[in-house]
Backbone as XML, in Angstrom:
<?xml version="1.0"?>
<chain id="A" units="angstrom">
  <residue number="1" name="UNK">
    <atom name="N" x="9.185" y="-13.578" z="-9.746"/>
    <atom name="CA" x="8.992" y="-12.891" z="-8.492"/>
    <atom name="C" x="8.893" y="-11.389" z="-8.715"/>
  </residue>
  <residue number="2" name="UNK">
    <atom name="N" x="7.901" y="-10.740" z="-7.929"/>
    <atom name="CA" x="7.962" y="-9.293" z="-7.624"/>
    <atom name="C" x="9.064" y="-8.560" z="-7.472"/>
  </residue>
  <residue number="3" name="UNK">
    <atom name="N" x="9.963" y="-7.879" z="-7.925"/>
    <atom name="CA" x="10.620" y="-6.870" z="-7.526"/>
    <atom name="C" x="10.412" y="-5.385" z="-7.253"/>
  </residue>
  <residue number="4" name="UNK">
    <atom name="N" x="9.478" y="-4.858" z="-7.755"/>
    <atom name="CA" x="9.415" y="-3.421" z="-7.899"/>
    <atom name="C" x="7.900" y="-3.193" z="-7.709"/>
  </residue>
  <residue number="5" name="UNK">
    <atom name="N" x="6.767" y="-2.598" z="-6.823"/>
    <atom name="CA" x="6.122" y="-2.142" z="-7.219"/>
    <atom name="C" x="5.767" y="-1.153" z="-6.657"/>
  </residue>
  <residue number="6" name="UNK">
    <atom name="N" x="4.990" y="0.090" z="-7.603"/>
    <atom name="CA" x="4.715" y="1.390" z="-6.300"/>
    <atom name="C" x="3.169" y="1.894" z="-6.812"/>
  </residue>
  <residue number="7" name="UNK">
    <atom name="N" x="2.534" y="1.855" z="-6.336"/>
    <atom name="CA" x="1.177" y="1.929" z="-6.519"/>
    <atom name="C" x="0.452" y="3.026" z="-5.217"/>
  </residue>
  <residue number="8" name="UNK">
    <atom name="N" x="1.112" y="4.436" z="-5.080"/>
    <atom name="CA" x="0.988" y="4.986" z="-4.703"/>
    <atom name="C" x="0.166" y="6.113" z="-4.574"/>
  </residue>
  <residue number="9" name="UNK">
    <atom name="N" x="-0.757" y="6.492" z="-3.522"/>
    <atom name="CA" x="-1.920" y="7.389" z="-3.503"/>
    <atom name="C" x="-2.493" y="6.949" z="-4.667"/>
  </residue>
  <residue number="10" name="UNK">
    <atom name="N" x="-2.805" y="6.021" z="-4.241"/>
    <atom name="CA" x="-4.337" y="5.625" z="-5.404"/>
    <atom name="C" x="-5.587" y="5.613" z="-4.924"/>
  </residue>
  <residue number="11" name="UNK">
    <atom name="N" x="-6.175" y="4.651" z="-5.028"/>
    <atom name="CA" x="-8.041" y="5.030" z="-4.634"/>
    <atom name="C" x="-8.250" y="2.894" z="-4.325"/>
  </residue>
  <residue number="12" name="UNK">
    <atom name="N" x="-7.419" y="2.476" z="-2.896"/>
    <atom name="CA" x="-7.130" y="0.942" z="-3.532"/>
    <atom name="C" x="-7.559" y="0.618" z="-2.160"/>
  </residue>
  <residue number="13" name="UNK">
    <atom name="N" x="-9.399" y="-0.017" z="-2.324"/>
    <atom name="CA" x="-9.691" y="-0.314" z="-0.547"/>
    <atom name="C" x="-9.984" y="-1.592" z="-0.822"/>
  </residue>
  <residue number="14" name="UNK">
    <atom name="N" x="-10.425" y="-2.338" z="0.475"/>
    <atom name="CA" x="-10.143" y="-3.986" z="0.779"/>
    <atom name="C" x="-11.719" y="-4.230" z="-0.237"/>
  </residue>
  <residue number="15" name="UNK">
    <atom name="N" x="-12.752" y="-3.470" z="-0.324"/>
    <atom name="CA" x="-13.451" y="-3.852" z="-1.225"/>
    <atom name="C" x="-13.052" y="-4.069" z="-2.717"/>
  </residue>
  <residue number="16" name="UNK">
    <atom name="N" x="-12.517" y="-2.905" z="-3.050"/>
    <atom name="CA" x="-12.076" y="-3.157" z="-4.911"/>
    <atom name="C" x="-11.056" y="-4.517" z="-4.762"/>
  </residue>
  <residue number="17" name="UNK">
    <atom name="N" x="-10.332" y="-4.847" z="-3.774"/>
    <atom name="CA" x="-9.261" y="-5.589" z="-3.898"/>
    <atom name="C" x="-10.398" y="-7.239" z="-3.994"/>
  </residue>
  <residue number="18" name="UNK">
    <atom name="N" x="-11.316" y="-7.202" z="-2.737"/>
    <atom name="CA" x="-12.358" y="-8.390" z="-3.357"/>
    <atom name="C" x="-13.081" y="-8.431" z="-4.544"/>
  </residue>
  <residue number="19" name="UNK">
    <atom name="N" x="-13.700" y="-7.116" z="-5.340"/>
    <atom name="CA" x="-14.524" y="-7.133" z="-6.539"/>
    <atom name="C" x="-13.594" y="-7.795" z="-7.384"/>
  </residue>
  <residue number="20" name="UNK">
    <atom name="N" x="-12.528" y="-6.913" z="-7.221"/>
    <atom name="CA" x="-11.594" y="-7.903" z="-8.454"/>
    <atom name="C" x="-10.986" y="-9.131" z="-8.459"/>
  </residue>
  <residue number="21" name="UNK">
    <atom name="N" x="-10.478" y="-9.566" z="-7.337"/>
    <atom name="CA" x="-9.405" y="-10.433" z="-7.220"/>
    <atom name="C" x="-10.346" y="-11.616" z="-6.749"/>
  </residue>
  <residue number="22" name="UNK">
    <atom name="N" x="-11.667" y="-11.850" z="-6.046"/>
    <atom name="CA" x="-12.223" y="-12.875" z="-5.958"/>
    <atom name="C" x="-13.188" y="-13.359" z="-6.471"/>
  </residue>
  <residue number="23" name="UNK">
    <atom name="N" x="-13.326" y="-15.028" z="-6.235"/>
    <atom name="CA" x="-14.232" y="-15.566" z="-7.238"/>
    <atom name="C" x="-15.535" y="-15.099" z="-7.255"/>
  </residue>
  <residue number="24" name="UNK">
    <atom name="N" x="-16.304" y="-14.704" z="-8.628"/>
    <atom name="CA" x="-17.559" y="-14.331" z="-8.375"/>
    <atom name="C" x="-18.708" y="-14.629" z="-7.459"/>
  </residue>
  <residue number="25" name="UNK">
    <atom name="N" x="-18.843" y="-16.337" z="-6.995"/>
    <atom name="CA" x="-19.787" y="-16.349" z="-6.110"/>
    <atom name="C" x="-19.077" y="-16.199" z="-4.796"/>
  </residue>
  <residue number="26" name="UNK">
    <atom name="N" x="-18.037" y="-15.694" z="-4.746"/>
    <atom name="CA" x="-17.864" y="-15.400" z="-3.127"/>
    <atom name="C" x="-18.217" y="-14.000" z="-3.118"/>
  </residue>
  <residue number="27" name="UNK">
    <atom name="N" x="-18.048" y="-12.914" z="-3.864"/>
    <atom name="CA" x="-17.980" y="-11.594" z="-3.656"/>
    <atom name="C" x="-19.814" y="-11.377" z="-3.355"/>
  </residue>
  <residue number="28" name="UNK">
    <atom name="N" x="-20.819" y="-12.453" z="-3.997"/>
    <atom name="CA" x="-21.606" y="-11.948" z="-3.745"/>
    <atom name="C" x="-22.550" y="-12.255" z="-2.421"/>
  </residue>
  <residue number="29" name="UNK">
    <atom name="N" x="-21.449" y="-12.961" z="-2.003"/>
    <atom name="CA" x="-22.219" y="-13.104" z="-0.389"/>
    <atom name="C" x="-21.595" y="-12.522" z="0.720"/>
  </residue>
  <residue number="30" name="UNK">
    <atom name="N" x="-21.870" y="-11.807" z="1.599"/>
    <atom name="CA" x="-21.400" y="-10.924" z="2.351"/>
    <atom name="C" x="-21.315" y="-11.641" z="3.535"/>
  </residue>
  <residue number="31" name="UNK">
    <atom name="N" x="-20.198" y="-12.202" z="3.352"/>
    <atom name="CA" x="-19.709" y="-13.276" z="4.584"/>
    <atom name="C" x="-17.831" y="-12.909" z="4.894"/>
  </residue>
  <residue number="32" name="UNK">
    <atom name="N" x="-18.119" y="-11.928" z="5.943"/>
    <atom name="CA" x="-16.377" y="-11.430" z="6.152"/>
    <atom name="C" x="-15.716" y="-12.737" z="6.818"/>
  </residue>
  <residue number="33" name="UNK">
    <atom name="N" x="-16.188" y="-13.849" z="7.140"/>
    <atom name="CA" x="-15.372" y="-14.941" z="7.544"/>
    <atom name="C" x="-14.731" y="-15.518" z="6.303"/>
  </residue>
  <residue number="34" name="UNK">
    <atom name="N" x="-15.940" y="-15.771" z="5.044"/>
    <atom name="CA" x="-15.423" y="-16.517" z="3.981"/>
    <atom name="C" x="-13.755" y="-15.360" z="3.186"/>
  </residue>
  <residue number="35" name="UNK">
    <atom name="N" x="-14.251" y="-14.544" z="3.513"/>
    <atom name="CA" x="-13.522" y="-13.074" z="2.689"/>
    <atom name="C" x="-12.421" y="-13.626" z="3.348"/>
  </residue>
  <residue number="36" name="UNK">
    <atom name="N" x="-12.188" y="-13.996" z="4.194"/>
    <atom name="CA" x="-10.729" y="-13.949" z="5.358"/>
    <atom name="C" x="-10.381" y="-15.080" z="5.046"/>
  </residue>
  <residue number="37" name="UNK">
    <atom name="N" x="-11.073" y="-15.831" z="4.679"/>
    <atom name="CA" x="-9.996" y="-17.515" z="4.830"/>
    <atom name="C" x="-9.894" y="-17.690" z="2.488"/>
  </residue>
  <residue number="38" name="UNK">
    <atom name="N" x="-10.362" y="-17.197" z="1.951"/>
    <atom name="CA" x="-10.252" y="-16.908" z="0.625"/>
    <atom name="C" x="-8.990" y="-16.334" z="0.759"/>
  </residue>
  <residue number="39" name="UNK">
    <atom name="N" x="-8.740" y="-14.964" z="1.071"/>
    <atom name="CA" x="-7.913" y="-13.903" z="1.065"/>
    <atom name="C" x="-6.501" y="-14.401" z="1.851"/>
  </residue>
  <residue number="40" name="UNK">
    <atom name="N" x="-6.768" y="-15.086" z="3.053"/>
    <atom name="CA" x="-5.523" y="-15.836" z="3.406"/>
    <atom name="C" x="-4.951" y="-16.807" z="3.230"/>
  </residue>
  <residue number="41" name="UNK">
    <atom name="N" x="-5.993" y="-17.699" z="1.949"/>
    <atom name="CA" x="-5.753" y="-18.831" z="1.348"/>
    <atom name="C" x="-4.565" y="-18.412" z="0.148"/>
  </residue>
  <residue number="42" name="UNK">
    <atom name="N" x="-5.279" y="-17.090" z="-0.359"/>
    <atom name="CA" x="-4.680" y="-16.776" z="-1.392"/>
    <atom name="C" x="-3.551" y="-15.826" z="-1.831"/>
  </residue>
  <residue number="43" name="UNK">
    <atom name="N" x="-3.345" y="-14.511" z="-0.563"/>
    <atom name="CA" x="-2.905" y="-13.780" z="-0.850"/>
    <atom name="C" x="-1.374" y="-14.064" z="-0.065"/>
  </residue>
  <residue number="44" name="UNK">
    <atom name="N" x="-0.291" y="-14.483" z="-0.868"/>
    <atom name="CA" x="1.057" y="-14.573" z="-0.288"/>
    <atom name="C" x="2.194" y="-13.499" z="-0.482"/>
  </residue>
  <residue number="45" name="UNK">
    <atom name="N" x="2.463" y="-12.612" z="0.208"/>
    <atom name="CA" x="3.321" y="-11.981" z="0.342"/>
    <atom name="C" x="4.652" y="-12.345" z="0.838"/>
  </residue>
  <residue number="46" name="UNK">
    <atom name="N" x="6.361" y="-12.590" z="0.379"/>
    <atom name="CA" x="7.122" y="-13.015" z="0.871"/>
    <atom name="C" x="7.764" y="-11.700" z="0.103"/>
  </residue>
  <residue number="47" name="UNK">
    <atom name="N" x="8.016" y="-10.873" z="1.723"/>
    <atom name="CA" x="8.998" y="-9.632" z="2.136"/>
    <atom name="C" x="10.552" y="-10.037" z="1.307"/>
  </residue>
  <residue number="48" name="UNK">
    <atom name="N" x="10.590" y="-10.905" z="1.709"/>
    <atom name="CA" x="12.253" y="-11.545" z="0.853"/>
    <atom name="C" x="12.392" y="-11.484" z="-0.240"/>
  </residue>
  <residue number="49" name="UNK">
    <atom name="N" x="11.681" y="-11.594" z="-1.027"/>
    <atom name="CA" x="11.925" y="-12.422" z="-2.335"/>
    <atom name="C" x="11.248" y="-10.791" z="-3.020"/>
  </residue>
  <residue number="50" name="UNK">
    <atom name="N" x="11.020" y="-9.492" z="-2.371"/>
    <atom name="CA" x="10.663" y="-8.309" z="-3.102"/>
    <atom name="C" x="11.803" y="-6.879" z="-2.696"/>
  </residue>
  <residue number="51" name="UNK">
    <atom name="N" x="12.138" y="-6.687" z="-3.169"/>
    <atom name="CA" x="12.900" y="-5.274" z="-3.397"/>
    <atom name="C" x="12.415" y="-4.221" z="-2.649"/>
  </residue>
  <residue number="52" name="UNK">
    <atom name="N" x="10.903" y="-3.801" z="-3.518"/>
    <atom name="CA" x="10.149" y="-2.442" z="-3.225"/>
    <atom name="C" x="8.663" y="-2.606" z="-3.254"/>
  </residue>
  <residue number="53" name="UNK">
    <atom name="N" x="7.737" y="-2.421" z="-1.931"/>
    <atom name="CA" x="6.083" y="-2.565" z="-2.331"/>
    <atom name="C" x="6.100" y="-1.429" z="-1.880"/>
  </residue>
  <residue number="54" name="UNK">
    <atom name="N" x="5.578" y="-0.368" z="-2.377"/>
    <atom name="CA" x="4.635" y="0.520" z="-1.929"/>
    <atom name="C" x="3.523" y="1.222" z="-2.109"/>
  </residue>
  <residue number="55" name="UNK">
    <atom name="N" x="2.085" y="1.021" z="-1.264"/>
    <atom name="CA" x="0.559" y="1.335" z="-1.575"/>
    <atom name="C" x="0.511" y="2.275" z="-0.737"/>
  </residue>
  <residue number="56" name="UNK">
    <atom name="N" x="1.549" y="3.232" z="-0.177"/>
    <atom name="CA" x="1.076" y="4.434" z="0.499"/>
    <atom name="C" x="0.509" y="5.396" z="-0.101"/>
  </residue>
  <residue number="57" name="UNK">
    <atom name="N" x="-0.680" y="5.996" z="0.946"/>
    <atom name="CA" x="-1.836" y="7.003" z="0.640"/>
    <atom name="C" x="-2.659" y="6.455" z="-0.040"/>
  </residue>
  <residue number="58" name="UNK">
    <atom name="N" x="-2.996" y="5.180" z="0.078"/>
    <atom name="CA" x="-4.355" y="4.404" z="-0.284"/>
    <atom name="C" x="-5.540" y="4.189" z="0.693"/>
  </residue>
  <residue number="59" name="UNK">
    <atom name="N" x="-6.489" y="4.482" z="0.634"/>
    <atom name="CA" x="-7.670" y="4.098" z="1.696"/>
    <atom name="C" x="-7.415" y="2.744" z="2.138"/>
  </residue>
  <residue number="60" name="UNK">
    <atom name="N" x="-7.283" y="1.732" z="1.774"/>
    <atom name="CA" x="-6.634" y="0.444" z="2.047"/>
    <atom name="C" x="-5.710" y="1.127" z="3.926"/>
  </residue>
  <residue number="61" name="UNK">
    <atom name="N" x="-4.679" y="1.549" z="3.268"/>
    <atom name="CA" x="-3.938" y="1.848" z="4.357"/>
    <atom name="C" x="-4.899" y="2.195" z="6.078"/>
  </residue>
  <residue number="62" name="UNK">
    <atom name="N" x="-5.904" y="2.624" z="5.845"/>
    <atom name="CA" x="-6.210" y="3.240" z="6.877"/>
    <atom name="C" x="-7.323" y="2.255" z="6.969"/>
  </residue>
  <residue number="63" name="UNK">
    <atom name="N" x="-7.893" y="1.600" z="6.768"/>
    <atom name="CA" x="-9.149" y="0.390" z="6.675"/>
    <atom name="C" x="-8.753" y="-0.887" z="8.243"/>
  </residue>
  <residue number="64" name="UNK">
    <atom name="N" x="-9.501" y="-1.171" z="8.879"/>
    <atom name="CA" x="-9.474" y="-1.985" z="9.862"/>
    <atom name="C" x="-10.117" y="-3.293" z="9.427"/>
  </residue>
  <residue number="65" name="UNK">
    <atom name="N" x="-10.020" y="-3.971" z="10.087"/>
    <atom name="CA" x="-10.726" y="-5.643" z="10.656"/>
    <atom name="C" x="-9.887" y="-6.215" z="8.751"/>
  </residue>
  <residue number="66" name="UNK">
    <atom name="N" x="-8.994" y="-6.214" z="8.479"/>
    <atom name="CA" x="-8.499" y="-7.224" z="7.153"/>
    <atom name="C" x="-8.299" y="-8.387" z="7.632"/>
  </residue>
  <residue number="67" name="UNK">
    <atom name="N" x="-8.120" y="-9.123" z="6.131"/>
    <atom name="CA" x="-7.599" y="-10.278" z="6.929"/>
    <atom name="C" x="-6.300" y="-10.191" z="7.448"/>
  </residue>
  <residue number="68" name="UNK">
    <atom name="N" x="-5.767" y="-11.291" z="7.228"/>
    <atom name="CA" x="-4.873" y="-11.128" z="8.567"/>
    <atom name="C" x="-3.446" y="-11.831" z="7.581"/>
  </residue>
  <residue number="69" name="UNK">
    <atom name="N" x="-3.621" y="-12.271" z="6.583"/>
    <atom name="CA" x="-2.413" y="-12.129" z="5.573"/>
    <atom name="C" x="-2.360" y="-10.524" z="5.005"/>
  </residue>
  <residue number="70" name="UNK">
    <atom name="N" x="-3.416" y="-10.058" z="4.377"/>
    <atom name="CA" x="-3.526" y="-8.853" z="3.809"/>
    <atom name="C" x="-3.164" y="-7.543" z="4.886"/>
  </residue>
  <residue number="71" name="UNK">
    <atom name="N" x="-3.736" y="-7.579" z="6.138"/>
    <atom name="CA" x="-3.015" y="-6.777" z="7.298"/>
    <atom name="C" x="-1.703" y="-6.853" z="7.340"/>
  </residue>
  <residue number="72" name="UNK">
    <atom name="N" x="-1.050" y="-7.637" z="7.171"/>
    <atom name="CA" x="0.544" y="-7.728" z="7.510"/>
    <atom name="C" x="0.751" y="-7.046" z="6.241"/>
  </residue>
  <residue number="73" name="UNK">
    <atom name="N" x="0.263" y="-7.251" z="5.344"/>
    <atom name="CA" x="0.835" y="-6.787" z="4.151"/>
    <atom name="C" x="1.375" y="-5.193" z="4.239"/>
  </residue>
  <residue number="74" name="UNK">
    <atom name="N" x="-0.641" y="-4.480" z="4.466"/>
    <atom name="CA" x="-0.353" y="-3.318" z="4.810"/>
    <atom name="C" x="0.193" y="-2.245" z="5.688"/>
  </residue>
  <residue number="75" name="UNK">
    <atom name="N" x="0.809" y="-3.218" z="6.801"/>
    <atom name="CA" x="1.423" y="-3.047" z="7.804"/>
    <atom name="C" x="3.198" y="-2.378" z="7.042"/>
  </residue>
  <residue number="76" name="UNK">
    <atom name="N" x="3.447" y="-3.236" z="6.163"/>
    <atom name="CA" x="4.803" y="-3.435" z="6.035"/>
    <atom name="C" x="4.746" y="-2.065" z="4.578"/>
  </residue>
  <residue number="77" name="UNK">
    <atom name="N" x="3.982" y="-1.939" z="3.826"/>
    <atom name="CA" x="3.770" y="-1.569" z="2.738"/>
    <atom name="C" x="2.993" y="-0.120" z="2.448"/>
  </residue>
  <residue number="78" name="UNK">
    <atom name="N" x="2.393" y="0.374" z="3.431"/>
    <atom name="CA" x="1.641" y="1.937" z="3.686"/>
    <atom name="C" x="2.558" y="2.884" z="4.413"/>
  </residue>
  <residue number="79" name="UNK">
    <atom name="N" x="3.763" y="2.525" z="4.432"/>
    <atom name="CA" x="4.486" y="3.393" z="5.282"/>
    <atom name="C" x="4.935" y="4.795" z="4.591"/>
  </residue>
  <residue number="80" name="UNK">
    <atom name="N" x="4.420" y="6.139" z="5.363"/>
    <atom name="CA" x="4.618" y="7.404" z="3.583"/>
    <atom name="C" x="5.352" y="8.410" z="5.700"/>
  </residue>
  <residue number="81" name="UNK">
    <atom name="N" x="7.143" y="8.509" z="4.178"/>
    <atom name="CA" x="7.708" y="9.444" z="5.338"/>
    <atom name="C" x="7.688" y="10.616" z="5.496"/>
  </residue>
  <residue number="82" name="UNK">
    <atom name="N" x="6.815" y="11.157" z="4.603"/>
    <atom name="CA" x="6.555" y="12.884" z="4.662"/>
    <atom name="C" x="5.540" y="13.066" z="5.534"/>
  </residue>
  <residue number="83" name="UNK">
    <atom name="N" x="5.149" y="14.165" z="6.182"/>
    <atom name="CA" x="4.084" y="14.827" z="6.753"/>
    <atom name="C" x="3.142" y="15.409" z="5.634"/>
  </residue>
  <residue number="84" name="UNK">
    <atom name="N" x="2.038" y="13.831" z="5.507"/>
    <atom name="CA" x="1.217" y="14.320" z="4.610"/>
    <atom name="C" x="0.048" y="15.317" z="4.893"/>
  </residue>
  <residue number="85" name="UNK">
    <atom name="N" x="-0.093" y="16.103" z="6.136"/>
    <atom name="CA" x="-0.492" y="16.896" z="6.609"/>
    <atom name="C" x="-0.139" y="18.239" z="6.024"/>
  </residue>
  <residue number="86" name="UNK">
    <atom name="N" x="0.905" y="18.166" z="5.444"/>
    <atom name="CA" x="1.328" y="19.944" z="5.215"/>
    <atom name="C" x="1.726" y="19.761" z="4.279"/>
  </residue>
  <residue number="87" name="UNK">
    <atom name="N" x="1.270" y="18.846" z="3.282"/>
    <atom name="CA" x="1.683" y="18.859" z="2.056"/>
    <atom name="C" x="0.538" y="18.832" z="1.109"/>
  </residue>
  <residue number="88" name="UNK">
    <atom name="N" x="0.196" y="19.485" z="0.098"/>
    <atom name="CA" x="-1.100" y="20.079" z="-0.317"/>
    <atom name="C" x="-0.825" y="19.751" z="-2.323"/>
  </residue>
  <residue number="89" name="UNK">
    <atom name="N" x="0.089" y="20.536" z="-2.437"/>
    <atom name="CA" x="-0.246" y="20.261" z="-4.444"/>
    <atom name="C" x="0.832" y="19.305" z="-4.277"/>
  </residue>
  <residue number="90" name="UNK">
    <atom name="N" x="1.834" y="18.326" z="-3.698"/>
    <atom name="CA" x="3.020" y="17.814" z="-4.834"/>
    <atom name="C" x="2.913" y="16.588" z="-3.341"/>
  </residue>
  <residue number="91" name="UNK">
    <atom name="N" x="3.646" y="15.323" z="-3.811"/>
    <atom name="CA" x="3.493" y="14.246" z="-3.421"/>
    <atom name="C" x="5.460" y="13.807" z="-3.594"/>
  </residue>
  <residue number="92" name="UNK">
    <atom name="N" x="5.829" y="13.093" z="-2.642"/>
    <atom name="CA" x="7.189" y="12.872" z="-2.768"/>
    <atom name="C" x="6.791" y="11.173" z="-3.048"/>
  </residue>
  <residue number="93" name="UNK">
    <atom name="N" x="7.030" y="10.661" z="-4.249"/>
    <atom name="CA" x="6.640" y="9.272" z="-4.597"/>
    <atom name="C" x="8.005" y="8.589" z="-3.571"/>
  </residue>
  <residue number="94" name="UNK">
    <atom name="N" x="7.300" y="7.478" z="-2.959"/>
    <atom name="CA" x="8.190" y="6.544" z="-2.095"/>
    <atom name="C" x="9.496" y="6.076" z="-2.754"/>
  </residue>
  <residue number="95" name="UNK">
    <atom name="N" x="9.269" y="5.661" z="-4.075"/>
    <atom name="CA" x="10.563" y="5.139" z="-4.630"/>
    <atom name="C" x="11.789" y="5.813" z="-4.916"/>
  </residue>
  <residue number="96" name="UNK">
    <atom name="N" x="11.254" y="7.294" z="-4.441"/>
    <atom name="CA" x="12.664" y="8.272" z="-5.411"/>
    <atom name="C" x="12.917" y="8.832" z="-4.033"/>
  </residue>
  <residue number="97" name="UNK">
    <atom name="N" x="12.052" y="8.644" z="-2.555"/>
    <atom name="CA" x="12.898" y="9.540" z="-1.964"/>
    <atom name="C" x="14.352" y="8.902" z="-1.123"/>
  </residue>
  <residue number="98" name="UNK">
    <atom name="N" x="15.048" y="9.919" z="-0.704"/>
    <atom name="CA" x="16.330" y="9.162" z="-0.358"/>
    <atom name="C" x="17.208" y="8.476" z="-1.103"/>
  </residue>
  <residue number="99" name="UNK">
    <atom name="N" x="17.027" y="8.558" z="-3.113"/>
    <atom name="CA" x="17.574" y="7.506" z="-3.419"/>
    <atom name="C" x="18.882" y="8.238" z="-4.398"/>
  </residue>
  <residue number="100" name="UNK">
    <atom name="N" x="19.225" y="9.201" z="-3.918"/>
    <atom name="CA" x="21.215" y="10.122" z="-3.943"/>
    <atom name="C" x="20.470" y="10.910" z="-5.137"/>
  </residue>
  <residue number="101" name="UNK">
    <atom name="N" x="19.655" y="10.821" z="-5.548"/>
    <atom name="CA" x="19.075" y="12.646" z="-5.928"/>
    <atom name="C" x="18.015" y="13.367" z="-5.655"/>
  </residue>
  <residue number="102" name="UNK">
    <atom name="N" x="18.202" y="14.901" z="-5.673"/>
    <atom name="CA" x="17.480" y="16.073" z="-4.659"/>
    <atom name="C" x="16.761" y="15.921" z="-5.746"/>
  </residue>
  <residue number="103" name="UNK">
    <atom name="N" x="15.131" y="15.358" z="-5.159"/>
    <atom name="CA" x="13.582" y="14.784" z="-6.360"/>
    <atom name="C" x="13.341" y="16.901" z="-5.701"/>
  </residue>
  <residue number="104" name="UNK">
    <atom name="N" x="12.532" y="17.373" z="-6.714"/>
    <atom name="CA" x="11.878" y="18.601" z="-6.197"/>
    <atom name="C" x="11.132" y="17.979" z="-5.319"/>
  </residue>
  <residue number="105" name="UNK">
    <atom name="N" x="9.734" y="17.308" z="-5.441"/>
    <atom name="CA" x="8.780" y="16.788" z="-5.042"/>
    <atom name="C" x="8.915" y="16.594" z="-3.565"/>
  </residue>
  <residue number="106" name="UNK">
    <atom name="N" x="10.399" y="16.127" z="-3.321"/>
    <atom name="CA" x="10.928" y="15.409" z="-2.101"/>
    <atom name="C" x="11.908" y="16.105" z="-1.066"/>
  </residue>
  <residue number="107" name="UNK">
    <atom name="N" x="11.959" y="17.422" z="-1.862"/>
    <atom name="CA" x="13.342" y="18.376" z="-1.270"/>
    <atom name="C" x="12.204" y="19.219" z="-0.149"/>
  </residue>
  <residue number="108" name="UNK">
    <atom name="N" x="11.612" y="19.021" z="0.745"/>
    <atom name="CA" x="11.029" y="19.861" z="1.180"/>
    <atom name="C" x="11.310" y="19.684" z="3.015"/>
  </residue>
  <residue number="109" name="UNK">
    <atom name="N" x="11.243" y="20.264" z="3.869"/>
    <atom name="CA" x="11.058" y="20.126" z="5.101"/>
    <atom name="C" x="9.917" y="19.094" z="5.851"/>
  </residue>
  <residue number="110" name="UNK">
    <atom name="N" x="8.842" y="18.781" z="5.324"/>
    <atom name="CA" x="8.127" y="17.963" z="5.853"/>
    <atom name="C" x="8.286" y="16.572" z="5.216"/>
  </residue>
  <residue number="111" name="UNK">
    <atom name="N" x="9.718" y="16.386" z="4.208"/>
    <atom name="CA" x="9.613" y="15.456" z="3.618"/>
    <atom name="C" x="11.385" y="14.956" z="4.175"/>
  </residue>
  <residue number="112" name="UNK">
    <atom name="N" x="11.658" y="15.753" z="5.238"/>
    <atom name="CA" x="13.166" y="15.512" z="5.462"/>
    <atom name="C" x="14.167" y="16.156" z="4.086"/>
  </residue>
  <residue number="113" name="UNK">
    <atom name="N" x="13.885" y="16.879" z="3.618"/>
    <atom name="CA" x="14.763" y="17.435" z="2.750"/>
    <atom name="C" x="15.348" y="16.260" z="1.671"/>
  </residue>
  <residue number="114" name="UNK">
    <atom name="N" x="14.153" y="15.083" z="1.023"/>
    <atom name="CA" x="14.834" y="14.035" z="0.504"/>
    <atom name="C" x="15.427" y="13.040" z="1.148"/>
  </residue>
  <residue number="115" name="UNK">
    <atom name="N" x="15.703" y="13.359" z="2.516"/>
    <atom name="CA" x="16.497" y="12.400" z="3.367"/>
    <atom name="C" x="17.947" y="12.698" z="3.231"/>
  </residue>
  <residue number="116" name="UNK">
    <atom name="N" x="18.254" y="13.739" z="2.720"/>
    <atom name="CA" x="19.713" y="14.644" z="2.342"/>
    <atom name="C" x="19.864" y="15.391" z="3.627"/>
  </residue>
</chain>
């Protein structure tokens, strides 16, 4: 089982996730029904049985019409608690903030001061 993963501000949209992860003759037919019942056939997420997911600041995050296993996913899993609006060179990675030490990255006012 999954325990840990953080795959954060990457470059990770519902297309690369089909180029890679599905079977070749499905990717090459452009059928968003087949994409949805593939993707919800296949993709199981159980919240319980994981620790830590986080894909915040991925284009993924902000992408509409998913399926509808993979939506819940990103529902639960894009959540970023800084104001990424006013934050420009440094990134507070999800896994370190709040976790009983002052991260630089994370010590800032739009980031809750670490959660300190």
């Amino acid at each position: 089982h999954l325990r840990t993963l953080s795959l954060f501000h990457g470059s990770i949209t519902f297309e690369s996730l089909k180029n890679y992860n599905m079977p070749n003759s499905s990717t090459m037919i452009n059928d968003t029904e087949s994409d949805d019942v593939w993707f919800n056939n296949s993709f199981v997420y159980n919240s319980l049985q994981t620790t830590y997911i986080s894909i915040a600041l991925n284009p993924i995050c902000e992408e509409v019409d998913l399926p509808l296993s993979l939506q819940l996913f990103v529902n639960q899993t894009c959540g970023y608690f800084c104001d990424g609006n006013k934050i420009i060179s440094q990134y507070c990675i999800p896994r370190t903030f709040g976790d009983g030490f002052c991260d630089q990255e994370c010590n800032l006012g739009e980031c809750a001061f670490d959660n300190g």
